[in-house]
N, C-alpha and C positions, 0 to 999 in steps of 0.2 A: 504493500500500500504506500501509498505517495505520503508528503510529509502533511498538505493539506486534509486530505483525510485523514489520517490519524486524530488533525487539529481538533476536526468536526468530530468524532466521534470522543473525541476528551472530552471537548464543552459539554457533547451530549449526555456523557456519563456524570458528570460534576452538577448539570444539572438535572439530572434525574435522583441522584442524590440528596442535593440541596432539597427536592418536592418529596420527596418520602421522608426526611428526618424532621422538616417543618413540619407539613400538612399531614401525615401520618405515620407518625414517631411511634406509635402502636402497633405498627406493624414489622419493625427490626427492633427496636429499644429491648423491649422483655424481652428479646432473645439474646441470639449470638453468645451463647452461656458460652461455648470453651474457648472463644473471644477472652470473656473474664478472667477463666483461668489462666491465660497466656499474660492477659494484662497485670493480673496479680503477683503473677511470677516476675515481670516485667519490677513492679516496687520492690519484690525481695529481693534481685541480686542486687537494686540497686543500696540496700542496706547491709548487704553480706548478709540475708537469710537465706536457711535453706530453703531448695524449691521444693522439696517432694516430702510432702507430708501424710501421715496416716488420718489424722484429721480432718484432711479435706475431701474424702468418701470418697465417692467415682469421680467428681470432678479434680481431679489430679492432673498436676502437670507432668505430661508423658515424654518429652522433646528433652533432648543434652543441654545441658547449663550453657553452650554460644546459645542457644537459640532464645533464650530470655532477651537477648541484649538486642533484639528486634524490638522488641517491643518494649523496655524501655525508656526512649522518649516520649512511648505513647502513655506509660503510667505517670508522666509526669502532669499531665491535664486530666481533668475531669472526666469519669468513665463514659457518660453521654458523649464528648467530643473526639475520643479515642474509638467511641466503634464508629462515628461518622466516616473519620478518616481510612479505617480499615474497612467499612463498606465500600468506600470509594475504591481501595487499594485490591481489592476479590473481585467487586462486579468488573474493572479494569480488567484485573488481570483472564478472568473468565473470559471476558470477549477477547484478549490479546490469544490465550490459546484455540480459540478459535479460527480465529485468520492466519496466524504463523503454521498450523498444523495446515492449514489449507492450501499455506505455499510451500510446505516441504512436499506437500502429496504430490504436487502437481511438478514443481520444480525441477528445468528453468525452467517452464512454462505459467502462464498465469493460469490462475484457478478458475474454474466455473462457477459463475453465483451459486450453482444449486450445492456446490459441496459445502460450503461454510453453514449454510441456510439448513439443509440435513441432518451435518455434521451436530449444531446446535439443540434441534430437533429430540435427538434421541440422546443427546446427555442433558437436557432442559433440566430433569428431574435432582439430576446429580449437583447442577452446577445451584441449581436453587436450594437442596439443603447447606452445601459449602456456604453459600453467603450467610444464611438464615442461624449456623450454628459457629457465623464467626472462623472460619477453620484456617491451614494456609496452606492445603496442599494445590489448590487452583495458583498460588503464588510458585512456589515451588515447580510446577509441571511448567508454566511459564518459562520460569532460570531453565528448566533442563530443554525445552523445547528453542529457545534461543540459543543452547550451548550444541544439541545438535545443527543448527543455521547457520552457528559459525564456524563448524566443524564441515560442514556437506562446502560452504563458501571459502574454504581456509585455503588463501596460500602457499601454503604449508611453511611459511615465517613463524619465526619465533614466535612473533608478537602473535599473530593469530593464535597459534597453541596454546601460547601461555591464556589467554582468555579463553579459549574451552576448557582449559584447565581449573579455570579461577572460576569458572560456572559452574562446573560439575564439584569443586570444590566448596562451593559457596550452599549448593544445593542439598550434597550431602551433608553439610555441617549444620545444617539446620533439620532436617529430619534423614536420618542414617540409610532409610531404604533407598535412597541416590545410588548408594555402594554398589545397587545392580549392574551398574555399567562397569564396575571395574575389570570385568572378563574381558566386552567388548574392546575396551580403552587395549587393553594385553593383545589380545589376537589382530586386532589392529595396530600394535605394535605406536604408541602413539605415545610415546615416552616423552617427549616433552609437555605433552598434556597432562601426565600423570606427574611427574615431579612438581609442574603447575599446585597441581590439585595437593600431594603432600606436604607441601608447604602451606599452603591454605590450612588444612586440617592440623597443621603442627599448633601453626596460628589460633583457630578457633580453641583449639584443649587449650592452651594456655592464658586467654584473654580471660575466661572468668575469674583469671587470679588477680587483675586488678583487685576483683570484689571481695575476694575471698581467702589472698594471700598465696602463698606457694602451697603449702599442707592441703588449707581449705580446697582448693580447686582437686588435689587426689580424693579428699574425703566428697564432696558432693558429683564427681564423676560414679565413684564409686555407691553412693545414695543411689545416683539414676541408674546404674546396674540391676543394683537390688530391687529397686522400684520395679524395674520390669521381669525381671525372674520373679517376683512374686503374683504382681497383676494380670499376667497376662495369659497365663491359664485358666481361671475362672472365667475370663471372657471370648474364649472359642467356642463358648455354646451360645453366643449371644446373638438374636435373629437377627442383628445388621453385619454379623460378622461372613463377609464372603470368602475367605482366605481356604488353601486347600487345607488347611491345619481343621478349621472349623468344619469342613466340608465331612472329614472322615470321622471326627466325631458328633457329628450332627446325625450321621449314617450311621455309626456302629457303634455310639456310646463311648464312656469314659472309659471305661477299661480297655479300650482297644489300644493300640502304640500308634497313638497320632500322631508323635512326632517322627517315629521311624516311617511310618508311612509317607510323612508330609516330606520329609527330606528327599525320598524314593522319590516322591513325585516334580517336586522341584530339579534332580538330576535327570531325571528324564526328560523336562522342560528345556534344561542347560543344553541337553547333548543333542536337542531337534535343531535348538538356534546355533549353536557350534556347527551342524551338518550344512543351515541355511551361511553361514558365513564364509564356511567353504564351498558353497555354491555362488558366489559372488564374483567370480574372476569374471566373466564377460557381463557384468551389472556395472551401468553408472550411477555413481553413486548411492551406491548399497549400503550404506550406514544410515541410509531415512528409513527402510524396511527394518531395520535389526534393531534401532533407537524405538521405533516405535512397539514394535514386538517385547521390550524392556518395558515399556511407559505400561502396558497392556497388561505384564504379571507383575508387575511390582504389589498393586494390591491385594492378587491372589497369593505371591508367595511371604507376603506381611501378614505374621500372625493375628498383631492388629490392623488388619485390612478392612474397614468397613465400606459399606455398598457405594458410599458417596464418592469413596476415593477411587472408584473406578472411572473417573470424568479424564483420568492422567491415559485412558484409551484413546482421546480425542483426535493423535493424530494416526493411528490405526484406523479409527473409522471414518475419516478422510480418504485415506488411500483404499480402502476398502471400496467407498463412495466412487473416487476417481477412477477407478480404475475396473469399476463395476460390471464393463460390457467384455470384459475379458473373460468372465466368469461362465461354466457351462450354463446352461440355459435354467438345468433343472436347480443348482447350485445359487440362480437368481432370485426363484423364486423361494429356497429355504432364508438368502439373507435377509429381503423386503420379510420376512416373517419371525426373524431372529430379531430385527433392527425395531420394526413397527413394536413389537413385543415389550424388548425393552425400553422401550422410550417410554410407553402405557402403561409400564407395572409400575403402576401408583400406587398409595394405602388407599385414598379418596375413589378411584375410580374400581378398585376391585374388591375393597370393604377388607375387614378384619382378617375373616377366616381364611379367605381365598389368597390373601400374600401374604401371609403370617406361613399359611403350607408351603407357598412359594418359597419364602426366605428358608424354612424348617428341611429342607429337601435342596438347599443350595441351588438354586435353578439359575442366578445373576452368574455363579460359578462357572456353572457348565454352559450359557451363554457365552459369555464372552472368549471361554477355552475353543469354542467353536469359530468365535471372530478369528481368535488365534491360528486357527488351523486354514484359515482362508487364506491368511496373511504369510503362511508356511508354503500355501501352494503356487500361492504368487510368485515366491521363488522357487521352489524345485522347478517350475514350468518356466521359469525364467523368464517371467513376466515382467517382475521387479528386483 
């Protein structure tokens, strides 16, 4: 997109902003609760408290002690003005993964209206609870969606590495499941990108210690560890949990070996996109197909993967979209029926029972595992 439009669609977001937090402030304000907790955490590092407390129930802060120091500046003003600006900062970046995923699909080519338009369509659902609960994986899939555009655009100069680097670095350092790519980044051999990126992360573990001294920063890494080796079992039987971890105990109970299973399944995943990367030598530009194939399991092989954060699919189902007529005939009409589907599993539209079973039976799971195997055949067939 040109510099002018961008212009046009900033005013338009800033003021669509501006008329929901005036004229209906009841409809974001009592929300955007893990908003809260992010901004809560935001005034405790900046006191040297801990983040991760047993008293603060399920609303816990789940994110590495960098990723406080996002947020901040935003503890520093009034909780009303802090989610305005973070509204601002989610519905942005939602629309930005929109059109970026629309131009790696097509890329160089320009994009067809109908992908971004679709594309939006069927993650509507996704992208409207991320705003609604406050979240920042729509922030996030944004940094990783631009460090792919500068990666497919790279020079291959320093300077261009070093900033995929400092993306993917930036990305992971605020929420860890980034670290997907570090396979990709290896088999692509893409070393200056990665030293990029270990730098960054040396940087991130060490900044909390502003707040918290040399000691403190090993002791509240060490808090966020435990935090999640504790938490994060009781919540793979939770109906928003779509992750293949939840999947297998959702299907066979607690006593099954979820986790050896779940690993099983995650290598399996690795060794199909391993297969797809070595089918790349006559593909241009084959790291928009394999980025996106990443963006697509990150919330399924994230034990806390909930169903919203499958919106980081966006530019999978672009290139799905763009590249739609390539698809057998009959293969056409299962994805207009995969896609419509999930765009429509609403609670509102299909009532309690009927996607309460949905979620209970992993179905968001085995949809998008299906997006995935499109996206696998697009390249064996060498399409993409």
């Amino acid at each position: 997109m040109k510099f002018k439009a961008w212009l046009v669609l900033a005013t338009f977001l800033l003021g669509f902003s501006l008329f929901i937090f005036i004229f209906l402030p009841d409809l974001i304000l009592p929300r955007m609760v893990d908003f809260e907790v992010n901004y809560k955490a935001g005034k405790r590092i900046l006191w040297g408290e801990t983040l991760y407390r047993l008293e603060d129930g399920h609303y816990q802060f789940k994110y590495p002690p960098f990723s406080s120091l996002l947020y901040l500046p935003l503890g520093l003003i009034p909780l009303s003005q802090a989610k305005f600006i973070w509204f601002v900062i989610t519905a942005s970046a939602s629309l930005a993964i929109i059109i970026v995923s629309a131009q790696l699909a097509s890329f160089p080519f320009p994009y067809p209206k109908s992908v971004p338009l679709f594309t939006f369509l069927i993650l509507a659902r996704f992208l409207a609870r991320e705003i609604s609960l406050g979240q920042i994986n729509a922030l996030i899939t944004w940094i990783l969606l631009l460090m792919v555009q500068k990666w497919v655009k790279t020079s291959k100069s320093s300077k261009d590495s070093m900033i995929t680097g400092f993306l993917w670095g930036l990305a992971s350092s605020l929420k860890p499941y980034s670290l997907i790519f570090l396979p990709l980044f290896l088999l692509r051999q893409s070393w200056k990108a990665i030293f990029s990126a270990l730098f960054f992360f040396c940087l991130s573990f060490f900044t909390p210690a502003l707040f918290y001294g040399w000691k403190g920063n090993f002791v509240v890494h060490h808090e966020w560890i435990s935090y999640l080796k504790a938490s994060t079992p009781p919540l793979l039987g939770s109906q928003d949990n779509i992750s293949l971890f939840s999947l297998f105990q959702k299907w066979f109970g607690q006593n099954f070996p979820v986790w050896t299973f779940g690993f099983l399944a995650i290598i399996i995943l690795a060794l199909v996109v391993f297969l797809a990367v070595l089918r790349s030598k006559k593909i241009k530009d084959p790291v928009i197909l394999e980025s996106a194939s990443l963006l697509l399991l990150t919330p399924l092989v994230s034990p806390l993967g909930w169903d919203y954060t499958l919106l980081s699919s966006s530019l999978a189902i672009s290139l799905i979209l763009y590249h739609f007529s390539l698809f057998p005939k009959v293969n056409r009409f299962f994805l207009v029926f995969i896609l419509a589907f999930n765009g429509l599993m609403i609670f509102d539209i299909l009532g309690r029972k009927i996607y309460s079973f949905f979620m209970k039976i992993s179905l968001p799971t085995l949809l998008f595992l299906t997006i995935f195997a499109h996206l696998m055949w697009l390249r064996f067939s060498q399409k993409r």
